[in-house]
N, C-alpha and C positions, 0 to 999 in steps of 0.2 A: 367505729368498731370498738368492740367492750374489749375492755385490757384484761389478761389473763392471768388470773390469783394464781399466787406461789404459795405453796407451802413448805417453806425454808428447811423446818426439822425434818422433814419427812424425805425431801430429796435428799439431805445428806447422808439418812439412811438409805435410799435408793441408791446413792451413790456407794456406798460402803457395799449393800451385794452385789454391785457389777461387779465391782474392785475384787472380792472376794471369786464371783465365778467367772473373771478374765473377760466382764462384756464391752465390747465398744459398740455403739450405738449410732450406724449408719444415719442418717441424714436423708429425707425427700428428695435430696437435690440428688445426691450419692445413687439411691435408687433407680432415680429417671436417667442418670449418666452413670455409671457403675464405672463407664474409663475411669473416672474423676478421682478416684478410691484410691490409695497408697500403695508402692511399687511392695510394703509391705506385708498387706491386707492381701493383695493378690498372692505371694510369695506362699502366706500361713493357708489360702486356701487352695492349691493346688492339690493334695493328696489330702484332702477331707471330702469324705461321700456327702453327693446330696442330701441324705437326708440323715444324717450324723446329727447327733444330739452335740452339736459343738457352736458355742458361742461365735466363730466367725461366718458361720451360713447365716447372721444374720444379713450379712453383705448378699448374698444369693438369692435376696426378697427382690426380683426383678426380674423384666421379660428377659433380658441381655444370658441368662447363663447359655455356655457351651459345654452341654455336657459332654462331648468328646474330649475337651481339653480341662476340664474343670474351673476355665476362667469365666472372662466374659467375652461377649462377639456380638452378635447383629441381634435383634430381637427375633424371636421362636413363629416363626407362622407358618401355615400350611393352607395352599390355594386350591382348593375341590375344584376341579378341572369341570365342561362343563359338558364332557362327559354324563358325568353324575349329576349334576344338578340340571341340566336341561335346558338353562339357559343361556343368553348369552352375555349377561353382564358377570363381571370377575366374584368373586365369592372368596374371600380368605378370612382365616380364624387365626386367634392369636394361641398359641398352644400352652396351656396351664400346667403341662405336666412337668417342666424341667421347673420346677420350686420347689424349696423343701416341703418334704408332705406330699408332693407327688398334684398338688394344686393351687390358684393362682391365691385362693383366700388364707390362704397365710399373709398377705398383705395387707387386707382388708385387717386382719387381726393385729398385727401389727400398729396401724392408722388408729386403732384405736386404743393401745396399752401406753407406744409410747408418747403421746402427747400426756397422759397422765399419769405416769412413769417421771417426765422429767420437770411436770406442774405441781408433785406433790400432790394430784389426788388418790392416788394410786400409793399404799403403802408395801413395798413388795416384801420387805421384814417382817409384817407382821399378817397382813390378810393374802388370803387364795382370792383368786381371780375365777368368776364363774364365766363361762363359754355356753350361750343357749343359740342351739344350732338346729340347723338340718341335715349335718353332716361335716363338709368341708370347711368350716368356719373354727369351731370346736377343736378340729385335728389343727388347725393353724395358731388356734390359743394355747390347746398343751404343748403345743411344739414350744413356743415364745415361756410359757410357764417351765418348762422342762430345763430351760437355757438359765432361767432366774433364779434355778434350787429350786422353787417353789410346787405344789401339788396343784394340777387343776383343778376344776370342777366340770365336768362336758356336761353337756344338757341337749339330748338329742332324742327324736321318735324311735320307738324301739321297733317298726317296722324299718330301721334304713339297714342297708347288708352290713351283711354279717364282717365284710372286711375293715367297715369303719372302728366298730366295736373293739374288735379286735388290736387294730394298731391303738385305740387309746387306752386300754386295757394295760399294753404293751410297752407305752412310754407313763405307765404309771399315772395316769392321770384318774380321780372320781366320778365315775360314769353314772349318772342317771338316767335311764327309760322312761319318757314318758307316754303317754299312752297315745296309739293312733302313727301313723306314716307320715309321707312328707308334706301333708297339706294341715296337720293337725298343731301350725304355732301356737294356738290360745292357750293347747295345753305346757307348752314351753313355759310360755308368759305366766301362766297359774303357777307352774315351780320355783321359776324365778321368786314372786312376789311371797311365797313360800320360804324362802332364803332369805330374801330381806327381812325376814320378819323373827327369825327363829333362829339367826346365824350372823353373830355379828362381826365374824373373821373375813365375812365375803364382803366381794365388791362385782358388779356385776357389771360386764360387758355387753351389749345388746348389740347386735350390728344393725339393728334393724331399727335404732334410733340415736346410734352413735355416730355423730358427723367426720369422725373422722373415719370412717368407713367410704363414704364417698370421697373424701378430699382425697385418701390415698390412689383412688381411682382415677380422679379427676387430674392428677399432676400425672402419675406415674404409668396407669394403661392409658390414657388419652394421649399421651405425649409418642408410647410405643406405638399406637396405632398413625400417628400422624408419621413416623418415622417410619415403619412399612410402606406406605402410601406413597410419599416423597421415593425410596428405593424402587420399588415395581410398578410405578406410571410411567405413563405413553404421553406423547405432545398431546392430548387432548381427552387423557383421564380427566374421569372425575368424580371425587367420592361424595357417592349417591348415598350411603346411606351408613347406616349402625343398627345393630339387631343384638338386642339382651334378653334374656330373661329377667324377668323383676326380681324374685327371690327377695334378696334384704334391700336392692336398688342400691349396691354401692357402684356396682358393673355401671350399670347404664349412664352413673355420671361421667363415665368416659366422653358417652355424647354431649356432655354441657361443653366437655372442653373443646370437641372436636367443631360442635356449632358455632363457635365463637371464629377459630380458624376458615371453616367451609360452609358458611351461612345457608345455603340453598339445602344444603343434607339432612335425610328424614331420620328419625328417632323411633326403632320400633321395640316396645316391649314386649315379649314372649312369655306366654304363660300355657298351663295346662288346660285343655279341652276340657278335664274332666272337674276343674275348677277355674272357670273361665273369671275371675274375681271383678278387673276391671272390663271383659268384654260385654259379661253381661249381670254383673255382681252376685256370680256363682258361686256356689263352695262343693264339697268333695273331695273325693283322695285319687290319690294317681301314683305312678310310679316314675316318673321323672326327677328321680332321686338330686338334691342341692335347690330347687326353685321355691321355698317355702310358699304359703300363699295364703288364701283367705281374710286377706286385708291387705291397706295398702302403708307400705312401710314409713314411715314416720321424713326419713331421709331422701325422699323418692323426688326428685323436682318435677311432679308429674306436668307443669306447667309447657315444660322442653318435650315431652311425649307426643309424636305425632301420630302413630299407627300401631294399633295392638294387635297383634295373634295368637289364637290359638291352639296349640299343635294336640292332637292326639296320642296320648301316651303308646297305643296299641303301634301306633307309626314308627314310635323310637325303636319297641323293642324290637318290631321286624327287622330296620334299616342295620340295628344291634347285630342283627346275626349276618346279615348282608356282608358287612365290614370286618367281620371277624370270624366267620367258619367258610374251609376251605371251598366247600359248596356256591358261598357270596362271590369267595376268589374269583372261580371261575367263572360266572355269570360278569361281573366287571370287564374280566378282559377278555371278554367277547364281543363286549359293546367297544372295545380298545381305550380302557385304561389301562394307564400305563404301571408297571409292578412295582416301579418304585412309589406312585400314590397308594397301592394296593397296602402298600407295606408300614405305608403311615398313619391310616385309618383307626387303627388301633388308638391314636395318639386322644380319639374325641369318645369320651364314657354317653352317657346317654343323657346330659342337659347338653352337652355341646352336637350330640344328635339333633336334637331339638332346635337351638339355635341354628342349625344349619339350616331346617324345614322352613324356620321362620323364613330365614332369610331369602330363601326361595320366593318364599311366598312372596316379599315383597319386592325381590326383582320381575315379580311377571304379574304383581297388580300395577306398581309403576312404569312397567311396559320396556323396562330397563336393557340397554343396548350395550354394546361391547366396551364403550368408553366410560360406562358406566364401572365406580367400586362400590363391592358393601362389604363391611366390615361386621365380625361375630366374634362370638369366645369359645375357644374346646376347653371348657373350665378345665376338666381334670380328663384323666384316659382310662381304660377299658380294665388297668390296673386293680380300681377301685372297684372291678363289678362281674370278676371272675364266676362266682355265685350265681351271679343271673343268668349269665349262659347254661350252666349247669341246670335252673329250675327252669330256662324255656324249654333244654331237653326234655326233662320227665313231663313239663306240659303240652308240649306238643310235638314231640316223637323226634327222630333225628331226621335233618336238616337233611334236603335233597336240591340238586339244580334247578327241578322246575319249578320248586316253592321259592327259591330266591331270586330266580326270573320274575314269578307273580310279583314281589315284594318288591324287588326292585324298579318296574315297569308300574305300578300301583302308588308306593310309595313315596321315592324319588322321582322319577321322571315325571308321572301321574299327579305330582302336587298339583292343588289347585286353592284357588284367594277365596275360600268360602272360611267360613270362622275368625275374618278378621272386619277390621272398624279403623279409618280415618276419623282422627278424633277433630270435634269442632273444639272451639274457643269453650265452650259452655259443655260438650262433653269434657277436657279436660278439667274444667273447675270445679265439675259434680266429682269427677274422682278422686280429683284433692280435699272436696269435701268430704270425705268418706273415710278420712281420717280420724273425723271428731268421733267418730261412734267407738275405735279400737283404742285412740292415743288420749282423748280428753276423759270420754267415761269410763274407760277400763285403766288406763296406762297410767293415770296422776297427773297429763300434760294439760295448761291449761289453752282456751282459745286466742285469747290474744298471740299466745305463740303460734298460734295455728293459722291466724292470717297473717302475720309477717313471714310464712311459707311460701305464700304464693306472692312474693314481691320479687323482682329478678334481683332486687341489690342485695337481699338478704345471701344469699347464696354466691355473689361475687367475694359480699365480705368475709363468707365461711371457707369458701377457698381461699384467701387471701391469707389467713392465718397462718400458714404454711411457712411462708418466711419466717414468723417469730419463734414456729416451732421449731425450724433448724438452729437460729439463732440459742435456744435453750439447751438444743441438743449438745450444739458446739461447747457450750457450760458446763452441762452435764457430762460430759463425758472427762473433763479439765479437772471437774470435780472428781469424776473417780480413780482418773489417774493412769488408769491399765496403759500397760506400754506392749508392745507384740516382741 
C-alpha cells in the first residue's frame, strides 16, 4: 500500500482555520458509530438545527441522527410495505434526508475534503474548493466550505430545480451553470478543466474520480446497511440484494462492503431509460435529478456489479405525485396502506423513486420470496423538488383518483424486468473498459492505472486507508487544539 505524502506546512495552516472557526473533525470510525463521540460533542449539539451552518453538525454526517431529539439513535430506514411494491421480498431504503443538506452526499463530500484537509493537499487558507456536481454533492461541499470560512465553488447543470440553486446561492457559495440537465457531466468536466487552467486558487473535488468518495460509503453506508438488516431479520432472512443508482458510484460501494459480509447478494446498478449508459452505452437527458451519467465513473468497481436497470424517468414522476398529492393518498389506502407509511413517502425525492423501481425490478427478476432483503437509498426527500410538482401541475392538469389509480397499478404494481441485463464476466469487463475513452483520453488518467481498477486488491487497499486516515485525523485535530 503506497504511504500517504504530508504536507507539514500546509496542515498547520489547516490547522490554524479549524482552530480559528471552532472545527473538530470527526473520524470514519466516529461516523459509522456516532455513540462513540464525547458526552461533550453530543451535549454542544443538542439545540443546533440540522442544517445550521455550525461546525459541530459535522458530527451529524451519519445515518444514526434522531431528528426528534437532535442526537443520535438507530439508523434512518423506511420499509415500502409490499403493499406498494407488489411483491414479496422486503424492500427498505436508507433515508438521506436527516443529514445536513437535507441529503446523504454531504458525506461523500466530506470523504473527500477531509483526507486532504489533514494530508496537506488541500490548502483551506489559501485556495476555494470547487464542488462539480449534479446537485446533491455540490450543496454537501458548500455546506463543508461554509464551516472552513472558505467560499465554494458549485458546478452544476443549470437544468437541475430551482431549489438546489437556491440553497447555494443562499449559503454563499459561487454557482456555475453549465449547460444541459442531469445527464450532461462532460460539460461539468469541460468547466472544471476551465478552472484548472485559468484559476490557480482552486482545487477541485470530483466525486466521480475521488476515492474517497466511495471509501466513505464503503465504511459508513455499508456498515449502516448491515446494521438495519441484523435489526429487522427473521430466523431465515436474507439479504438478497443492493440496488444504487450509479450517479458518481460512491453509493453503490456500500455493496463491496456488504459482498464481503453476504457473499451470495446481487449488486444492481440503476440508471436512466433515457440514458441507458451501461445497459446499452446510451446517452440523453432525463429528469431523475442526482444520477449523473453518460460515462462510467472513474471510482465505480464495476467488477462487483451484477445487474443493471433501467428505470423510465416518466415512471418517477408519476409515482412523484402518487406519493405526494392527496389524490395518491387516497388511492394508497384503498389498496390498505397504512397512513403512517403514507406519511413517510415524502421522505424519497425522485432518485430514491427510482431506486425503489429498481429494486422492484429486481426482486421479481430473481423471483425473490418473503425471506428474501433488498436494500436501496431515498438519497434525499420531496424537500429538494417542491417545483416539480408545481410544473407537473401546469403540464398535465390537476391530479384526480382515477389518474393515480392508472399510475399506481401501471407503474408500481405493473413493474416489470424489461430494460435490465445480468451482467456476464465479459459484460462487466467491457464496462470498465469504457472508462478509457472518458478518464484516459479526456480526463489526464493514464492506462496502467486503468487496469489496476479491475484487480479486487486494488480496492481492498483503497478502503483500507481508512484507518491511517483517522489516525491523521486524531493529529490533526491535536494539532488544532479546539476544546468545546
Amino acid at each position: 500500500m503506497a504511504k500517504l505524502k504530508l504536507n507539514e506546512e500546509v496542515i498547520k495552516r489547516n490547522a490554524a482555520v479549524c482552530k480559528k472557526q471552532r472545527i473538530i473533525i470527526p473520524t470514519f470510525k466516529q461516523m459509522k458509530h456516532p455513540e462513540t463521540v464525547s458526552q461533550k460533542v453530543k451535549d454542544t449539539l443538542k439545540p443546533v438545527g440540522l442544517w445550521d451552518i455550525d461546525p459541530i453538525n459535522l458530527f451529524r454526517i451519519t445515518w444514526h441522527n434522531d431528528h426528534k431529539t437532535g442526537l443520535f439513535g438507530g439508523v434512518n430506514f423506511l420499509e415500502i410495505p409490499h403493499e406498494i411494491t407488489g411483491v414479496k421480498a422486503r424492500i427498505i431504503g436508507l433515508v438521506g434526508k436527516y443529514f445536513p443538506t437535507g441529503a446523504h452526499k454531504v458525506g461523500a463530500a466530506f470523504g473527500c475534503l477531509a483526507p486532504r484537509l489533514v494530508t496537506g493537499e488541500y490548502d483551506a487558507a489559501n485556495q476555494k474548493a470547487v464542488w462539480p456536481s449534479t446537485g446533491n454533492y455540490c450543496r454537501g461541499g458548500a455546506f463543508d466550505s461554509a464551516l472552513l470560512g472558505t467560499t465554494a465553488v458549485a458546478i452544476l447543470p443549470e437544468g437541475m430545480s430551482k431549489e438546489r440553486f437556491d440553497w447555494l446561492r443562499k449559503i454563499g457559495a459561487e454557482v456555475i451553470a453549465t449547460p444541459g440537465t442531469e445527464s450532461n457531466v462532460k460539460e461539468i468536466y469541460d468547466k472544471c478543466w476551465e478552472i484548472r487552467k485559468t484559476r490557480k486558487d482552486c482545487v477541485i473535488f470530483n466525486q466521480f474520480d475521488e476515492m474517497g468518495n466511495p471509501t466513505w460509503h464503503y465504511h459508513v453506508t455499508g456498515a449502516a446497511i448491515e446494521e438495519v438488516f441484523n435489526k429487522i431479520k427473521g430466523p431465515k432472512s436474507r439479504l438478497a440484494g443492493f440496488v444504487s443508482a450509479t450517479g458518481s458510484a460512491g453509493t453503490i460501494a456500500a455493496g463491496d462492503y456488504l459482498k464481503k459480509k453476504f457473499p451470495g447478494m446481487t449488486i444492481t446498478a440503476s440508471e436512466a431509460l433515457q440514458c441507458p449508459t451501461i445497459l446499452a452505452n446510451g446517452f440523453g437527458e432525463h429528469r431523475i435529478e442526482g444520477i449523473g451519467d453518460k460515462h462510467i465513473p472513474w471510482v465505480h468497481n464495476v467488477r462487483n456489479t451484477d445487474v443493471v436497470t433501467a428505470i423510465d424517468d416518466e415512471a418517477c414522476m408519476r409515482v412523484l405525485r402518487v406519493f405526494n398529492e392527496p389524490e395518491g393518498h387516497k388511492v394508497l389506502a384503498s389498496y390498505g396502506v397504512k397512513q403512517e407509511v403514507i406519511d413517510q413517502l415524502n421522505l424519497l425525492g425522485i432518485s430514491g423513486i427510482s431506486n425503489l423501481l429498481s429494486a422492484i425490478k429486481t426482486a421479481k427478476y430473481y423471483e425473490m420470496g418473503e425471506n428474501d432483503v433488498v436494500f436501496t437509498m431515498f438519497t434525499d426527500s420531496m424537500e429538494m423538488y417542491q417545483s416539480r410538482r408545481k410544473e407537473l401541475d401546469e403540464q398535465l392538469g390537476k391530479y384526480t383518483e382515477t389518474q393515480a389509480a392508472v399510475d399506481f397499478e401501471r407503474r408500481l404494481l405493473g413493474t416489470t424486468v424489461d430494460y435490465m441485463k445480468e451482467l456476464t464476466y465479459a459484460d462487466r469487463k467491457a464496462v470498465h473498459n469504457l472508462k478509457y475513452f472518458t478518464w484516459v483520453e479526456q480526463q489526464g488518467r493514464n492506462s496502467t492505472d486503468l487496469r489496476r481498477l479491475w484487480d479486487p486488491e486494488y480496492w481492498d487497499e483503497t478502503f483500507a486507508l481508512v484507518d491511517e486516515y483517522d489516525k491523521l485525523i486524531e493529529a490533526f485535530n491535536k494539532e488544532a487544539g479546539v476544546e468545546l
